[in-house]
C-alpha positions in Angstrom: 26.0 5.5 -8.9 22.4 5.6 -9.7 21.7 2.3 -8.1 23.7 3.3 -4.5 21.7 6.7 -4.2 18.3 4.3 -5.0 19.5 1.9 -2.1 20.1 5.0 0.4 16.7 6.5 -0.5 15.2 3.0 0.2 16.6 3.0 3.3 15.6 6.3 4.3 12.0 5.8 3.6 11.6 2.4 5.4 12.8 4.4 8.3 10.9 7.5 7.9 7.5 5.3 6.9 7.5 1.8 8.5 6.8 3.6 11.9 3.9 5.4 10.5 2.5 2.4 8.6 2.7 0.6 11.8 1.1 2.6 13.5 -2.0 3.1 11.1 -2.3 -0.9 11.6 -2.6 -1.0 15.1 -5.0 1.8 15.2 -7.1 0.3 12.3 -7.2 -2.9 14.1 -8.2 -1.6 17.1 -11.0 0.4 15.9 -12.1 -3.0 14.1 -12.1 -4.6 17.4 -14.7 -1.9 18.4 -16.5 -2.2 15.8 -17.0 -6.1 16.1 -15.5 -6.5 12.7 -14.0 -10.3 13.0 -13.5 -12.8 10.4 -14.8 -16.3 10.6 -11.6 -17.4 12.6 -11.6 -14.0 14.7 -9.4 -12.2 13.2 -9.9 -8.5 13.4 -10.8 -7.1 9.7 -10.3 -3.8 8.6 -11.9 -1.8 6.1 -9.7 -0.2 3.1 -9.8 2.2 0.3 -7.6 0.8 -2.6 -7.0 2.1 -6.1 -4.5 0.8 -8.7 -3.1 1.5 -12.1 -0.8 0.9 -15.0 0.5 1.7 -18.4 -1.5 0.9 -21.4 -0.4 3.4 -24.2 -0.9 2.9 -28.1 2.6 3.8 -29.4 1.9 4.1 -33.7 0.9 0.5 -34.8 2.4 -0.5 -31.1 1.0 -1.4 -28.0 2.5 -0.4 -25.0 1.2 -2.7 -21.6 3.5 -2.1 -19.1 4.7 -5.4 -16.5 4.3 -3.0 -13.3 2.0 -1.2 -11.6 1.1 1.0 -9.0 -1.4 0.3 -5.9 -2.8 2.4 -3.0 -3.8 0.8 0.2 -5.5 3.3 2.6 -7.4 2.5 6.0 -10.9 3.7 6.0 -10.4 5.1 9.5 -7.0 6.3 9.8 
């Protein structure tokens, strides 16, 4: 049960987001393109704000590192 509702909220949020995320990358690409911001090879870079974490927590005479992690990739401009 649990894994069927996880697969339907999946879905819902590639639909809901993947249209937004797209379009935050062509507008961040364009405004790099006015911005003369091109790599070595001319591809158009943008700038990003990112910020990332994950579990470390001292359990009694245990360590707890946790094998995931979260990340946050913003566009500067959009």
């Amino acid at each position: 049960m649990f894994y069927i509702i996880q697969n339907d909220i999946g879905k819902e949020w590639e639909q809901s987001l993947w249209p937004s995320i797209e379009g935050a990358d062509v507008k961040e690409r364009q405004n790099a393109i006015l911005n003369k911001q091109f790599s070595s090879d001319g591809t158009p870079m943008i700038s990003v704000y990112v910020d990332g974490s994950w579990n470390k927590r001292p359990y009694g005479n245990y360590n707890y590192n946790s094998l995931t992690g979260l990340v946050t990739i913003v566009g500067k401009h959009e």
